[in-house]
C-alpha positions as semicolon CSV with decimal commas, in nm:
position;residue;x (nm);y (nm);z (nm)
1;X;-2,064;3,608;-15,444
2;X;-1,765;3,612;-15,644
3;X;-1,482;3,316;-15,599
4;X;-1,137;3,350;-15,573
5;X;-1,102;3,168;-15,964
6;X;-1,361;3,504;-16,064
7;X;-1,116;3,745;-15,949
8;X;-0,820;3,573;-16,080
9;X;-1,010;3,604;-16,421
10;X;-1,032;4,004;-16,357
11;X;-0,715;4,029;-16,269
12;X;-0,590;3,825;-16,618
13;X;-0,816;4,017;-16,792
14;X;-0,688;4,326;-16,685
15;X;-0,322;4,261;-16,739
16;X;-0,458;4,150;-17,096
17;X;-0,593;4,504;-17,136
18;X;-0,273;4,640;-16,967
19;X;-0,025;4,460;-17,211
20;X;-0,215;4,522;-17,532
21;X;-0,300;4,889;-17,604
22;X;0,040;5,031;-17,513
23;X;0,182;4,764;-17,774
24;X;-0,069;4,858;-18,003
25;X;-0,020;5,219;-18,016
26;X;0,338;5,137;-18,094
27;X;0,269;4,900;-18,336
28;X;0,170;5,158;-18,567
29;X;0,501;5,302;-18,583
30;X;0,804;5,068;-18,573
31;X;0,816;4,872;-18,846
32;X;1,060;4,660;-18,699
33;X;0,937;4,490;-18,378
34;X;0,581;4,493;-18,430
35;X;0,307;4,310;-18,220
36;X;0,168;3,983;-18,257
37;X;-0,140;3,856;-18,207
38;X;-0,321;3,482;-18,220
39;X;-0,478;3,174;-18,066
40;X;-0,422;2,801;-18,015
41;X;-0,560;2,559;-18,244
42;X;-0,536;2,175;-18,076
43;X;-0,722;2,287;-17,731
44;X;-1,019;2,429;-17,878
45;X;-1,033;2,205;-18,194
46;X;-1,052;1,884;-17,934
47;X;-1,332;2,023;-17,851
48;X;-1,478;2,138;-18,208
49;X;-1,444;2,510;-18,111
50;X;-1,800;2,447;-17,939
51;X;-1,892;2,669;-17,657
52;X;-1,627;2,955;-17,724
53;X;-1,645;3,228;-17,481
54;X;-1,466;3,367;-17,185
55;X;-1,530;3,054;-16,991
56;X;-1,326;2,863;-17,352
57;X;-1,095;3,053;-17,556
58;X;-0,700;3,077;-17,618
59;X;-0,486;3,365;-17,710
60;X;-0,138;3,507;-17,672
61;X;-0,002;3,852;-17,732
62;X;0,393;3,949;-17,778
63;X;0,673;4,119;-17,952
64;X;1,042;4,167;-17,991
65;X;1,183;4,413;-17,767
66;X;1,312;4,748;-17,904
67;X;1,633;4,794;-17,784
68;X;1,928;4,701;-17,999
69;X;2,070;4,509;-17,707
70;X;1,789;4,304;-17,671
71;X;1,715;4,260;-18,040
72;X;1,723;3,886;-18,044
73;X;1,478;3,899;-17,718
74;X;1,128;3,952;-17,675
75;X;0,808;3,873;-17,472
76;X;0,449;3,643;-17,506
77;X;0,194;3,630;-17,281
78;X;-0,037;3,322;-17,322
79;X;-0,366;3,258;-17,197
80;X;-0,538;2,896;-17,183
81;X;-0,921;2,827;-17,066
82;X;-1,081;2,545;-17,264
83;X;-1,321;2,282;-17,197
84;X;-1,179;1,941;-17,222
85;X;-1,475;1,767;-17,384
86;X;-1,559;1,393;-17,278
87;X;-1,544;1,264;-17,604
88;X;-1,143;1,408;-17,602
89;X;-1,023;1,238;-17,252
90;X;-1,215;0,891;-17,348
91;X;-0,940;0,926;-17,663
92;X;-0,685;0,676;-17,496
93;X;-0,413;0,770;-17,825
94;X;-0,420;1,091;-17,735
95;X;-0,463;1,146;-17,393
96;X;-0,274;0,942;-17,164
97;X;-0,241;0,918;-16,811
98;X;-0,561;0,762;-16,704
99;X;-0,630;0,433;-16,591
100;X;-0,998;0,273;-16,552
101;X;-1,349;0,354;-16,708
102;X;-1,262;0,723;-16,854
103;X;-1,637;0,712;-17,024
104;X;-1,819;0,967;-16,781
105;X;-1,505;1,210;-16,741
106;X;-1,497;1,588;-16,877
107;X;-1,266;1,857;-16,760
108;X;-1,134;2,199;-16,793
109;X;-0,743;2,344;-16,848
110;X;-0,646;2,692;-16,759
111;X;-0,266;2,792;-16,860
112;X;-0,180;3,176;-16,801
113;X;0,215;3,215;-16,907
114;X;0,463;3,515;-16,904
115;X;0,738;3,440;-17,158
116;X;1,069;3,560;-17,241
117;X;1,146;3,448;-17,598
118;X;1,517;3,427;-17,718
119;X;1,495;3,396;-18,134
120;X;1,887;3,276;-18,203
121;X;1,860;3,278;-18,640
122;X;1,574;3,376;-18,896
123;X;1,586;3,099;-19,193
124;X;1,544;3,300;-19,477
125;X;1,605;3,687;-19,467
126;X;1,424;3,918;-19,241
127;X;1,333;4,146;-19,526
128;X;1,174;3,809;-19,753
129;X;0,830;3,922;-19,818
130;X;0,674;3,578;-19,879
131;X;0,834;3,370;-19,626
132;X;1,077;3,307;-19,309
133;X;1,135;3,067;-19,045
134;X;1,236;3,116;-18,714
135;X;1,292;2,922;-18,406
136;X;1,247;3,060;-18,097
137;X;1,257;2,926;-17,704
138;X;1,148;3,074;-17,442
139;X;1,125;3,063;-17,082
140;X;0,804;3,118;-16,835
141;X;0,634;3,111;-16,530
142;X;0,262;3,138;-16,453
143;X;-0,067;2,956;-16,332
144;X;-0,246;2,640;-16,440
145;X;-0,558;2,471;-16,331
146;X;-0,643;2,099;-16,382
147;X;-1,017;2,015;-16,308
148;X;-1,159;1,648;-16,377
149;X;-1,510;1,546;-16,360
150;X;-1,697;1,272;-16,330
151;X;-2,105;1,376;-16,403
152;X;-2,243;1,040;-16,347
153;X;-2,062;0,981;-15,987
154;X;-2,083;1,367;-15,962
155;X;-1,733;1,365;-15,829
156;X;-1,459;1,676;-15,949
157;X;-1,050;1,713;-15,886
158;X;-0,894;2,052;-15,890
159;X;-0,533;2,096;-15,890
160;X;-0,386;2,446;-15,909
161;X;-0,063;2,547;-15,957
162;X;0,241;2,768;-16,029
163;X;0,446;2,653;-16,251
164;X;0,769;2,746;-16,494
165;X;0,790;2,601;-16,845
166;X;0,978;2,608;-17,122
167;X;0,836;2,659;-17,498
168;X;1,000;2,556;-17,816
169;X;0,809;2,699;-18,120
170;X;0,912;2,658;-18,504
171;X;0,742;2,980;-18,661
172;X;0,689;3,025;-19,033
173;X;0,543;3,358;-19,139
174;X;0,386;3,426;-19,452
175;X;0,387;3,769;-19,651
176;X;0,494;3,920;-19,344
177;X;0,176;3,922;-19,194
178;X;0,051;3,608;-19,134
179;X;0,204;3,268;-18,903
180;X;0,185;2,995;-18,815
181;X;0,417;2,797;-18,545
182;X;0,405;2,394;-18,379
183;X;0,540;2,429;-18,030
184;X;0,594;2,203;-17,808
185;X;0,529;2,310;-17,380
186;X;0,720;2,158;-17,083
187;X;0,613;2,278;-16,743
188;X;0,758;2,251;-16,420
189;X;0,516;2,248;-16,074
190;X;0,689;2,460;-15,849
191;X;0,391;2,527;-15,587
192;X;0,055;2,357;-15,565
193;X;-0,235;2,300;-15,378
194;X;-0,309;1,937;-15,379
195;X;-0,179;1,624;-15,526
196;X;-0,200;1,577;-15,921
197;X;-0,301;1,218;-15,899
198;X;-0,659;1,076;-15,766
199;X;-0,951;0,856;-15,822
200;X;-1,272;1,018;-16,031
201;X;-1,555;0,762;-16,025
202;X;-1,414;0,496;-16,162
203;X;-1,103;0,587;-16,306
204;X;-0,735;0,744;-16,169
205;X;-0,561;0,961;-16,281
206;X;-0,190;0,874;-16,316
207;X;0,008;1,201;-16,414
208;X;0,366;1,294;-16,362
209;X;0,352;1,495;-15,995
210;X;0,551;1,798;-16,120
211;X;0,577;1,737;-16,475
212;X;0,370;1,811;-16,795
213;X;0,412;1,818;-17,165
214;X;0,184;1,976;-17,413
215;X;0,172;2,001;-17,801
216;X;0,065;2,335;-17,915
217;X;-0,034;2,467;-18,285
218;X;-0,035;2,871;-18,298
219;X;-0,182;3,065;-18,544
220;X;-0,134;3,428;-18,563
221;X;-0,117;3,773;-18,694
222;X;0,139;4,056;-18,735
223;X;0,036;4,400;-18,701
């Protein structure tokens, strides 16, 4: 029988599906606002890209919209699953929030974002051929999932949640083609189904109720 967290996975895939072949047919022929496609490096690296699949993977999809109106607008959607391994959440530099014995813990993070992306100024010319910088923020609202684990105690929390963030990104693109962009992810819990913070075997978690912050390295591609 399939769970609720199956169909929401249909459903994600689907508007995946729905988002990318219309932009892709267009792609082809404006030049101007063309799609973009790419993944997230720091989520799957902390986990050595092992196990990569539909289960653990990252991607986003997005362009500029067309209208002259809107030309300093656009749109990203931005999909998170990864396995947080244990060897990653026993790293007390960089993951904080956890008090206790961390050293049976693994998790899981799920992150599913519609953006709208306001790009102010393009360092550089448009039209430079070799390289530009741009910085862009943008504002979002979507789904995450928290899950801890304990596999000794054989214990698990699950928080999920809608929530509104805000990304700032600093993109550089090379030849026109190819980018790459730091970012840096604050989201805001507006709805969820259970308290953040608990006890996992023998450690607590201690994270902000309706707060988080996440560093983010993009790599991508322009079509």
């Amino acid at each position: 029988m399939m769970t609720e967290r199956y169909y929401y996975k249909i459903i994600i895939s689907a508007w995946i599906i729905y988002l990318i072949f219309p932009a892709m047919t267009y792609a082809n022929t404006d030049k101007k606002n063309r799609l973009e496609i790419g993944f997230e490096h720091a989520e799957l690296m902390q986990n050595k890209y092992r196990n990569l699949g539909s289960s653990n993977y990252t991607f986003f999809i997005g362009k500029k919209f067309d209208s002259d109106l809107l030309k300093n607008w656009g749109w990203r959607f931005s999909s998170i699953d990864v396995e947080l391994s244990n060897q990653h959440l026993r790293d007390k530099d960089n993951v904080c929030c956890i008090r206790g014995d961390r050293s049976n813990l693994e998790g899981k993070l799920e992150q599913h974002r519609l953006y709208f992306d306001y790009i102010p100024y393009t360092f550089g010319t448009v039209d430079n051929k070799k390289i530009n910088v741009k910085f862009i923020s943008s504002l979002g609202i979507g789904y995450n999932r928290w899950e801890t684990r304990d596999f000794v105690a054989n214990e698990e929390h699950n928080v999920e949640a809608i929530t509104v963030g805000g990304l700032f990104r600093f993109k550089t693109t090379f030849y026109d083609r190819f980018f790459i962009e730091p970012a840096v992810d604050f989201g805001f819990i507006v709805k969820k189904n259970k308290r953040i913070n608990n006890t996992i075997g023998s450690a607590t978690l201690d994270r902000p109720e309706y707060f988080s912050l996440t560093l983010l390295m993009n790599f991508g591609y322009i079509f």
